[in-house]
C-alpha positions as CSV (number, residue, x, y, z in Angstrom):
1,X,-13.1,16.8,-11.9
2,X,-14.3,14.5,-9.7
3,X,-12.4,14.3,-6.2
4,X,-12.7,11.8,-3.1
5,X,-14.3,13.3,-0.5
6,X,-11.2,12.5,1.9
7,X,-9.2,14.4,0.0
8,X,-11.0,18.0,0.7
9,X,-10.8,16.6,3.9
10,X,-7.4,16.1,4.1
11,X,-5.3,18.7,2.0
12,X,-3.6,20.2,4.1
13,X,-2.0,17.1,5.3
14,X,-1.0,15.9,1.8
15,X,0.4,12.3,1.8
16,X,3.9,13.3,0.1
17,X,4.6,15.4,2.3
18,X,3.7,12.7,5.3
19,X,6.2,10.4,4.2
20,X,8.8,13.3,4.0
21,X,8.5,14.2,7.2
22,X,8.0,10.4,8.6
23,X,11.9,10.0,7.1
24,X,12.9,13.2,7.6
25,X,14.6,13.1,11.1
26,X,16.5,9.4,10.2
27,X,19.8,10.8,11.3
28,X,18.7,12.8,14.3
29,X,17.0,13.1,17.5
30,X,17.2,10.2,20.2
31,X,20.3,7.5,20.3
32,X,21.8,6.5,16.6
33,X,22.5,3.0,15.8
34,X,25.3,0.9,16.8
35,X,27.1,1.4,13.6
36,X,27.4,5.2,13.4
37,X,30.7,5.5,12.6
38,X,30.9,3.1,9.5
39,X,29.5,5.0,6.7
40,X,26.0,6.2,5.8
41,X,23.4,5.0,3.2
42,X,20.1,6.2,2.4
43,X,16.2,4.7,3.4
44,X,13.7,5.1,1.6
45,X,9.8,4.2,2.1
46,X,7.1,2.8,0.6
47,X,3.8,2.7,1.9
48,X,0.8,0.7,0.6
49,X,-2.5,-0.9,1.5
50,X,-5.0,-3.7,0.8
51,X,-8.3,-3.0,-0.1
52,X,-10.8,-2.3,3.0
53,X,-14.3,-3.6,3.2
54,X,-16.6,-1.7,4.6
55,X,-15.3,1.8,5.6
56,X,-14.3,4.6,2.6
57,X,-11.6,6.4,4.4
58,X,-9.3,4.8,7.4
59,X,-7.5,7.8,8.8
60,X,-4.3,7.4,10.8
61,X,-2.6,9.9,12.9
62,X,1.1,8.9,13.3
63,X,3.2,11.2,15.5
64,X,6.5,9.2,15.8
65,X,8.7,6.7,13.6
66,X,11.5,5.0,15.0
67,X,14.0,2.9,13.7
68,X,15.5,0.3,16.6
69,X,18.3,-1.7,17.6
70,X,19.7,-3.2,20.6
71,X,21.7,-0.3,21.8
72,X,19.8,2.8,20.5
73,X,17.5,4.1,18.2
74,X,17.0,6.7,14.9
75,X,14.0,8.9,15.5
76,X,12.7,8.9,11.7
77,X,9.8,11.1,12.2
78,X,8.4,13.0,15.2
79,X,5.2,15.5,15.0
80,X,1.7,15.6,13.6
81,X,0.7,13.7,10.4
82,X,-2.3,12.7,8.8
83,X,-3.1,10.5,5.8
84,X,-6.5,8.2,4.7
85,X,-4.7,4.6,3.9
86,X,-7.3,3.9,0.8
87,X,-5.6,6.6,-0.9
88,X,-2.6,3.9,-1.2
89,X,-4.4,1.1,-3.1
90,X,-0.6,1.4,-5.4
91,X,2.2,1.1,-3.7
92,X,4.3,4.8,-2.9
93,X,7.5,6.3,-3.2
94,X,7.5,8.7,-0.7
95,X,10.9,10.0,0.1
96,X,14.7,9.7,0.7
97,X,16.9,10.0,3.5
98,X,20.4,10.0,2.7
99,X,23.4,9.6,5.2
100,X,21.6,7.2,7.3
101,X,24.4,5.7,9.4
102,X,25.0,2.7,8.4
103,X,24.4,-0.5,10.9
104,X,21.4,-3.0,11.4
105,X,18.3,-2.2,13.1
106,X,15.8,-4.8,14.7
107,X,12.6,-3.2,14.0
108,X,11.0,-0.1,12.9
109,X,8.4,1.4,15.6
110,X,5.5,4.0,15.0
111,X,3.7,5.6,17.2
112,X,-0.1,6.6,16.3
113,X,-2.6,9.1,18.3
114,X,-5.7,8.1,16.5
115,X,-7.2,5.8,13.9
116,X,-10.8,7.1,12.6
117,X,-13.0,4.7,10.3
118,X,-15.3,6.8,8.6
119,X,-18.4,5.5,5.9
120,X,-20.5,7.2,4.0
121,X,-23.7,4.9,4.6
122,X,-24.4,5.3,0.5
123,X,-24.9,8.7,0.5
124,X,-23.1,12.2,-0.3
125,X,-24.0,13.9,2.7
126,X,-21.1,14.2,5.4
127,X,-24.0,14.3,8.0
128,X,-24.7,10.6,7.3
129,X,-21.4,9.8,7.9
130,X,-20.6,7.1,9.9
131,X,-17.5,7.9,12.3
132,X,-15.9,5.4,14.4
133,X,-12.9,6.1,16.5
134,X,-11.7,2.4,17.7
135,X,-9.7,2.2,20.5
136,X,-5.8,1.7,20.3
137,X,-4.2,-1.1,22.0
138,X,-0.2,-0.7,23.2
139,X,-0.6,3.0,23.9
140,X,-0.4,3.4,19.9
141,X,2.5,2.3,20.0
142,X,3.1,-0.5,16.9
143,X,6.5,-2.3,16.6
144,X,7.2,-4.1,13.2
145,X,9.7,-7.0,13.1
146,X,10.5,-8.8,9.6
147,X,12.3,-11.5,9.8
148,X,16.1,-10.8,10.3
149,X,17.9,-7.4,10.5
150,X,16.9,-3.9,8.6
151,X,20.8,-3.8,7.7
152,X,21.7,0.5,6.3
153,X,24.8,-0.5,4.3
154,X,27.3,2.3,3.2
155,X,26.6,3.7,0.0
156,X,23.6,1.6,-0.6
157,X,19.9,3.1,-0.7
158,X,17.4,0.3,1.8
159,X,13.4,0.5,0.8
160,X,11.3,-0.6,3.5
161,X,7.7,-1.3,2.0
162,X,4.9,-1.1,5.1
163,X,1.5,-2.8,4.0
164,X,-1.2,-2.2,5.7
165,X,-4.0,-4.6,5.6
166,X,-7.2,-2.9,6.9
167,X,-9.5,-5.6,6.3
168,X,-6.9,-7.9,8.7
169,X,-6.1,-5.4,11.9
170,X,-10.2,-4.2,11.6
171,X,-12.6,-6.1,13.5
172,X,-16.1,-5.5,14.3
173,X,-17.5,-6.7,17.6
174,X,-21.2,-7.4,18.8
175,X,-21.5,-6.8,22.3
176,X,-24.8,-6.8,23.3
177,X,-27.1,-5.0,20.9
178,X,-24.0,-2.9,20.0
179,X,-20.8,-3.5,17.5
180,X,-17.5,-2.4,18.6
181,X,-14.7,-1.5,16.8
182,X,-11.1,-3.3,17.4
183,X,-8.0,-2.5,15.8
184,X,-5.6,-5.3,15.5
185,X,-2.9,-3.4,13.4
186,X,-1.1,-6.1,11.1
187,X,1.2,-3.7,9.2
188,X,4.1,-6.4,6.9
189,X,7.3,-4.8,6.1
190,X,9.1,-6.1,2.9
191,X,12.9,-5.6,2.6
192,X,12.5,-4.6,-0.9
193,X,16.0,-5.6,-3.0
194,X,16.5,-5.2,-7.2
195,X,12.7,-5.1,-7.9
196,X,9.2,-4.2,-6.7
197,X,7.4,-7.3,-6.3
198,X,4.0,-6.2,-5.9
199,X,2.2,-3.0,-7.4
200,X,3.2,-0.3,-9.3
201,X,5.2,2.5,-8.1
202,X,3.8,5.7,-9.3
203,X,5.8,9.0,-9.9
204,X,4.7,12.3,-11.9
205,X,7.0,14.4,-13.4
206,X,8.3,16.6,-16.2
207,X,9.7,14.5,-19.7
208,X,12.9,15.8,-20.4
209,X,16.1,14.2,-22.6
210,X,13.7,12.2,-24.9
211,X,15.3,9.3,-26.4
212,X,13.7,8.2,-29.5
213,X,15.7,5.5,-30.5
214,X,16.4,4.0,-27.2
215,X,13.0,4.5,-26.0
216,X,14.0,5.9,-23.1
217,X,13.4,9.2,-21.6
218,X,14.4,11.6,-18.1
219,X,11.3,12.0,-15.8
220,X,12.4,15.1,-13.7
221,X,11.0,17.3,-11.0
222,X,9.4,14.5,-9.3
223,X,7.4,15.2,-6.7
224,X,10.2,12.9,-4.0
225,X,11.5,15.3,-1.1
226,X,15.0,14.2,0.0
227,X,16.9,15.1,2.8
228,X,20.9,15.0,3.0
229,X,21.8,16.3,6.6
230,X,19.5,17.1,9.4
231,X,19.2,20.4,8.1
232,X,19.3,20.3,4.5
233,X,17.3,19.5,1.6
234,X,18.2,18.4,-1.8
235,X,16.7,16.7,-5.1
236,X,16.4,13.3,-6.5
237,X,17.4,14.6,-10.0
238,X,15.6,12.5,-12.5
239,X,14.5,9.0,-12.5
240,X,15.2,7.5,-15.9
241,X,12.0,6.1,-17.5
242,X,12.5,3.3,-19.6
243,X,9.5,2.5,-22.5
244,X,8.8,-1.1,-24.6
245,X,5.9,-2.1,-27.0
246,X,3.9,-3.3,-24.3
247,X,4.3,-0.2,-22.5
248,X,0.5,1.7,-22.7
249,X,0.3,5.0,-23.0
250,X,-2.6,7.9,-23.3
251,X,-3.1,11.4,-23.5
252,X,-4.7,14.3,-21.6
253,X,-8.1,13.2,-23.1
254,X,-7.3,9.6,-22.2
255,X,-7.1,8.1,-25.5
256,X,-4.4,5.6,-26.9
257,X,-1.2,7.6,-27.5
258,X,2.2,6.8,-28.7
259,X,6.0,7.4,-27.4
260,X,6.2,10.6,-30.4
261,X,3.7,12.3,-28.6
262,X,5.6,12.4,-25.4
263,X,6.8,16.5,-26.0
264,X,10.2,17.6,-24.2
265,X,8.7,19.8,-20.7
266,X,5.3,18.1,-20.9
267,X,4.1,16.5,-17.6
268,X,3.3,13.0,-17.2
269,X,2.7,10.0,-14.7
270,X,4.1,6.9,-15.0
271,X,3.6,3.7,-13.3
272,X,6.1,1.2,-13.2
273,X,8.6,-1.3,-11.5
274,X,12.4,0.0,-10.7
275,X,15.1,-2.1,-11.6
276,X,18.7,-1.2,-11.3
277,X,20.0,0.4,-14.3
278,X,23.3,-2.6,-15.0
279,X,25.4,0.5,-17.0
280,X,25.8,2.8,-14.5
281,X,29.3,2.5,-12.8
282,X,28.4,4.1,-10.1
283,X,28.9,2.8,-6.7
284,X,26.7,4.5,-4.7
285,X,23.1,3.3,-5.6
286,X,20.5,5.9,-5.5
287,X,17.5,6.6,-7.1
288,X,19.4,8.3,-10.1
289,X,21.0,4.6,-10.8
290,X,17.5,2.8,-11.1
291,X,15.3,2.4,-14.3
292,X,11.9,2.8,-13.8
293,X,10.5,0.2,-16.6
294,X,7.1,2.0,-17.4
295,X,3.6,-0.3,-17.7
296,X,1.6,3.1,-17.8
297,X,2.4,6.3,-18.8
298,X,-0.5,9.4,-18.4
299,X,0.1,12.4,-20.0
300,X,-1.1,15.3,-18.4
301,X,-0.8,17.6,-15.4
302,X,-1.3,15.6,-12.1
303,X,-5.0,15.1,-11.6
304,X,-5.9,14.9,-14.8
305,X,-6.9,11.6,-15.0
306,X,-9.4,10.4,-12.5
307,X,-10.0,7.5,-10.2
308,X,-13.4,6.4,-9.4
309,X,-14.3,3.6,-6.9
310,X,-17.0,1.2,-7.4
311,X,-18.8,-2.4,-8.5
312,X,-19.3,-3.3,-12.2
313,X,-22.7,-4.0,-12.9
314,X,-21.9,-5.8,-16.1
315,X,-19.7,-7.7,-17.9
316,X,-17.4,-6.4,-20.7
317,X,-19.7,-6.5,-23.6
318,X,-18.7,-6.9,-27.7
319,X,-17.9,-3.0,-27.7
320,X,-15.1,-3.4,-24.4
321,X,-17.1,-1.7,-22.1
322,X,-19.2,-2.7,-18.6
323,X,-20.8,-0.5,-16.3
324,X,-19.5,0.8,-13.2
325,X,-22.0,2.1,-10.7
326,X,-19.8,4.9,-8.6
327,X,-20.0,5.0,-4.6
328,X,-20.9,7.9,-3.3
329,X,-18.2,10.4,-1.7
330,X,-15.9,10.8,-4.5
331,X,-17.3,14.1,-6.3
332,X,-19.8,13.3,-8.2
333,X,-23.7,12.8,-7.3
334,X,-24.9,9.2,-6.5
335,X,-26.0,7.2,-7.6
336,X,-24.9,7.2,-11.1
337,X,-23.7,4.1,-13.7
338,X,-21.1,5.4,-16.0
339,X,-19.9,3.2,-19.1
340,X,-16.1,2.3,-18.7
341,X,-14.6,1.7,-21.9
342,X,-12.0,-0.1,-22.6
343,X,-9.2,0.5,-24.9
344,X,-6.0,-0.2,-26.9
345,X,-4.0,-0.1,-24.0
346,X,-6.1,-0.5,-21.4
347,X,-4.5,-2.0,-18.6
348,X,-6.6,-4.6,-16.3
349,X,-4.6,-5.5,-13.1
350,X,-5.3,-7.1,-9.3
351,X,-3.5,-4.9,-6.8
352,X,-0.3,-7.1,-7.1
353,X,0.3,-5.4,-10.7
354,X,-0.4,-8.9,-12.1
355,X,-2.1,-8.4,-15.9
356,X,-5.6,-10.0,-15.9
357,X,-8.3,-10.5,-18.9
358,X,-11.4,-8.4,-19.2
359,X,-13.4,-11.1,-18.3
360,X,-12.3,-10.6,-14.5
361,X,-14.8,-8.0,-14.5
362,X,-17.6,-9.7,-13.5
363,X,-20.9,-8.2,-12.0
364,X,-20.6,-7.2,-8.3
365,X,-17.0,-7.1,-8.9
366,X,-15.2,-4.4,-6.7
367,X,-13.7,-2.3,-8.9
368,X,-11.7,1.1,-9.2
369,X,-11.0,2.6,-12.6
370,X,-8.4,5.5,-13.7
371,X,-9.2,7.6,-17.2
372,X,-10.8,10.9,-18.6
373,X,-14.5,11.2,-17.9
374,X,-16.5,12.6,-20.5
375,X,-19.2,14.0,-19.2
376,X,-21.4,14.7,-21.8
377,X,-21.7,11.1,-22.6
378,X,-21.1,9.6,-19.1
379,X,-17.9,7.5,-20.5
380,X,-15.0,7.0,-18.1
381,X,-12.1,6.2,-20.6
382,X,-10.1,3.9,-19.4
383,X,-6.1,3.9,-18.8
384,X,-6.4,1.1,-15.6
385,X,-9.0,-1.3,-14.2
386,X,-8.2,-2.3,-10.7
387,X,-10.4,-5.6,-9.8
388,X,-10.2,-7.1,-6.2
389,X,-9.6,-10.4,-6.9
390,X,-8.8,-10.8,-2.7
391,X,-11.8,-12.8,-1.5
392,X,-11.0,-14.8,1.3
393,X,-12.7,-16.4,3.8
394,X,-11.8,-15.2,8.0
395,X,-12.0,-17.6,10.7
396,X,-12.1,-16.9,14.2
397,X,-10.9,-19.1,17.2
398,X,-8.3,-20.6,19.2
399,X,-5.5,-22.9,18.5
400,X,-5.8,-26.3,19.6
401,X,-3.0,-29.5,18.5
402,X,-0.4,-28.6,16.6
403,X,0.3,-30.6,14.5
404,X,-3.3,-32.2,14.5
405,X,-2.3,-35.3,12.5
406,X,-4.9,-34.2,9.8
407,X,-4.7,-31.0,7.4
408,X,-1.9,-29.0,9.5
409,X,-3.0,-27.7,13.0
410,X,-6.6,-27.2,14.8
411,X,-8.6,-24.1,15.4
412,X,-11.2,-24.2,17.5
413,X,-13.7,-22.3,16.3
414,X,-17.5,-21.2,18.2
415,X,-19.1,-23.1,15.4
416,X,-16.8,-26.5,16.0
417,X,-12.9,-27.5,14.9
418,X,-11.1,-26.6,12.1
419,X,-7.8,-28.2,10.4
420,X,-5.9,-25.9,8.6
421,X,-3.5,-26.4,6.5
422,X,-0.3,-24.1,5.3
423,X,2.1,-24.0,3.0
424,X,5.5,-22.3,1.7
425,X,3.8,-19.4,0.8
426,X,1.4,-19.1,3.8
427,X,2.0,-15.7,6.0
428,X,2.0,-16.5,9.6
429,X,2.1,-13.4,12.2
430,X,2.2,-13.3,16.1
431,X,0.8,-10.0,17.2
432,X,1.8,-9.5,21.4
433,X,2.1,-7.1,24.0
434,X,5.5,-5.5,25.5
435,X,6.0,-3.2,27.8
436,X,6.6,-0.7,24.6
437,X,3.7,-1.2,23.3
438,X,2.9,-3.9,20.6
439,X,4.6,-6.1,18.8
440,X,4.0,-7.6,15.1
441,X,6.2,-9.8,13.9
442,X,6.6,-12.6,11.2
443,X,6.7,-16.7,12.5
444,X,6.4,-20.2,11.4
445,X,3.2,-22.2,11.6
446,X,5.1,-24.6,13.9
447,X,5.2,-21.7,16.5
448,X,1.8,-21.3,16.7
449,X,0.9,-22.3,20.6
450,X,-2.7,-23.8,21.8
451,X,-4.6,-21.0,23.7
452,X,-3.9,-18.3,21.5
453,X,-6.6,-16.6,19.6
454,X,-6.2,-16.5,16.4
455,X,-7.4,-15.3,13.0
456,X,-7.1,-17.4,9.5
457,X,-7.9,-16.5,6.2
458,X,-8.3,-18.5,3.5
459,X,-10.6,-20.6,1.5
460,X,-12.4,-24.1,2.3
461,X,-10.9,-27.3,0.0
462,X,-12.8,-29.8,-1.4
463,X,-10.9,-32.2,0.9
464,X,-12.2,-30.8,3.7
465,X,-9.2,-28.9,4.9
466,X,-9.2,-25.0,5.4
467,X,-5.8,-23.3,2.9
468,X,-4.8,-20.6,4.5
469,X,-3.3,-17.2,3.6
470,X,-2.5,-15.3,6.1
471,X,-2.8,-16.6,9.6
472,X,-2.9,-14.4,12.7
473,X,-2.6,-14.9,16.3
474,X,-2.4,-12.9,19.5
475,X,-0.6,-13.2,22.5
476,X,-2.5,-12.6,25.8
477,X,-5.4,-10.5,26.1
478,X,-3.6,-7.8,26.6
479,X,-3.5,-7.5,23.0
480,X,-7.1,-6.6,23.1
481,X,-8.2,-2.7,22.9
């Protein structure tokens, strides 16, 4: 079975178990919010991250969460945690906290110790590794802000989503003959309502209360710690898993299956989006009152499907397959091609969830690929083909006028001006220094001052404008490691 190498690494600190402790403490420990005494609902957390370039584990070592508002906090988490962010390329589920008391908090605040960046310089060897330990600016101390309050209402279960985007808070340096490492964290938090907008939530479990004709069926014993009081532990019950005819589904060999062969105690891992189920009556919305409308389902113990990183060396050919050659580090020896086939089923996807055609994969195409590997053949058979389709252009500077009376707003740049230009659905950041530490938090392009450095991504029009994505400035150089 092949196995990243971050994960021997790691395995003692496994990430279930990180997240259950992050949310673990919600109710207790330092201040409560200013709402304590009007009820209680439950938080729960999702954590998830963009692909990194360059680097094939990004380690964090968090030893506080907070939640924050004006007149106290909720110490969430407080301890030792580890946990590589490329394990999260799908989005998490991680755990529960009920009786949360109810109120509005301002920001959430974590606190890390270290961030290490390792590669494995093409090779299998852990003495080849490369292992950078970047400096961390604000004493570790990261504070996210979304836009308006993170409002606990009673009865009600809130699902904060923290994305991490590596390739956005990692910049490399060159001073002098040598590169230098900064960490510029630019972690988004998504108040996540009726639906998950992006990814797939993944959950493993046991089938139980199989519903033939309703297609429907209880996915039990998930592996979802929750906590009731400070002291006590309890269960999520079962999420009910809801199945359609465009819901693909494989067995422990990784071949097209159907819903008959899901078997009453048999294990199996599902990815999906949660809806709220409309026919419950129940007032008190917890994770036993939400759907989770399956895209994927895996039969199988956990594990037994693998994922393998890597970059197609071929397109899909007449017989649905292409050729993935595997980076090293994930349990198998390098280099090797394998042939990826595709199947009935087969589900091809960008890391939004979004459904793309098989002629995405394209040679040099970053890839990563979920299915049975038959070894005797070298054939990965495939369940899921995640393609990067993220390929966006960074550029570095200041900003100058805004407006500029051209494209949007100027950014001076070391290789001359720039005029960028935004839209509705561009993300605009302001990452500063506090005397707590430092702040993220989301703006409009219109609060964008001249002076501040600033980082856009995008891609160049035809027009001679620069569309950007996601644009990112900082605030004083204290910001700087």
């Amino acid at each position: 079975m092949a196995m990243p190498r971050s994960f021997n690494r790691f395995l003692t600190f496994i990430l279930l178990g990180t997240l259950y402790a992050l949310l673990a403490g919600c109710g207790g420990g330092g201040g409560g919010s200013s709402a304590s005494a009007q009820g209680a609902g439950s938080v729960a957390l999702l954590l998830t991250d963009a692909p990194a370039v360059g680097f094939d584990e990004i380690n964090l070592h968090i030893t506080k969460a907070e939640l924050l508002s004006d007149s106290g906090h909720v110490t969430i988490f407080q301890g030792d945690r580890y946990y590589n962010l490329l394990d999260l390329t799908d989005a998490r589920l991680f755990a529960l906290r009920e009786r949360v008391p109810a109120g509005s908090f301002s920001k959430i605040r974590l606190t890390l110790a270290t961030l290490q960046l390792v590669s494995y310089n093409g090779t299998d060897d852990p003495a080849d590794d490369l292992v950078v330990y970047p400096k961390l600016p604000g004493n570790g101390k990261l504070d996210l802000n979304p836009r308006g309050d993170i409002t606990v209402a009673p009865g009600e279960t809130l699902v904060l989503q923290l994305d991490v985007d590596a390739n956005k808070s990692i910049h490399i340096v060159q001073k002098g003959n040598k590169q230098e490492y900064e960490f510029r964290p630019l972690v988004l938090v998504d108040i996540v309502t009726d639906a998950f907008r992006d990814r797939y939530i993944r959950l493993h479990g046991v089938v139980q209360n199989i519903d033939t004709g309703g297609s429907r069926f209880d996915l039990c014993d998930i592996s979802l710690p929750v906590r009731i009081a400070d002291d006590t532990l309890g269960s999520p019950g079962c999420v009910k898993v809801e199945v359609s005819d465009s819901t693909s589904i494989f067995d422990i060999n990784g071949m097209p299956a159907a819903f008959t062969d899901l078997s009453d105690g048999g294990e199996a891992t599902v990815f999906g989006r949660l809806r709220r189920d409309t026919h419950t009556d129940d007032s008190h919305h917890d994770i036993a009152d939400r759907i989770l409308v399956a895209a994927l389902i895996e039969l199988g113990p956990e594990g037994a499907f693998d994922k393998l990183a890597g970059q197609a060396l071929s397109d899909v050919d007449g017989d649905d397959r292409f050729t993935l050659d595997v980076a090293p580090g994930q349990g198998l020896t390098t280099p090797v091609q394998l042939a990826v086939q595709l199947q009935s089923g087969t589900r091809v996807v960008n890391r939004k969830g979004e459904l793309l055609d098989a002629t995405a994969i394209q040679p040099g195409t970053a890839v990563k690929v979920r299915g049975v590997l038959d070894t005797a053949t070298d054939t990965l058979f495939a369940s899921l083909v995640l393609v990067d389709t993220d390929s966006f252009t960074r550029l570095t500077g200041t900003v100058g006028s805004n407006p500029d009376g051209s494209c949007g707003f100027t950014l001076q740049t070391g290789s001359g001006d720039r005029s960028i230009r935004s839209n509705s659905g561009t993300a605009v950041f302001l990452v500063s220094a506090t005397s707590s530490g430092l702040t993220t938090e989301a703006i409009s392009v219109s609060e964008l001052q001249p002076g501040q450095e600033a980082n856009v991504y995008g891609s160049a029009a035809l027009d001679g404008c620069f569309d950007a994505d996601t644009v990112i400035a900082f605030s004083g150089d204290s910001v700087l490691p």
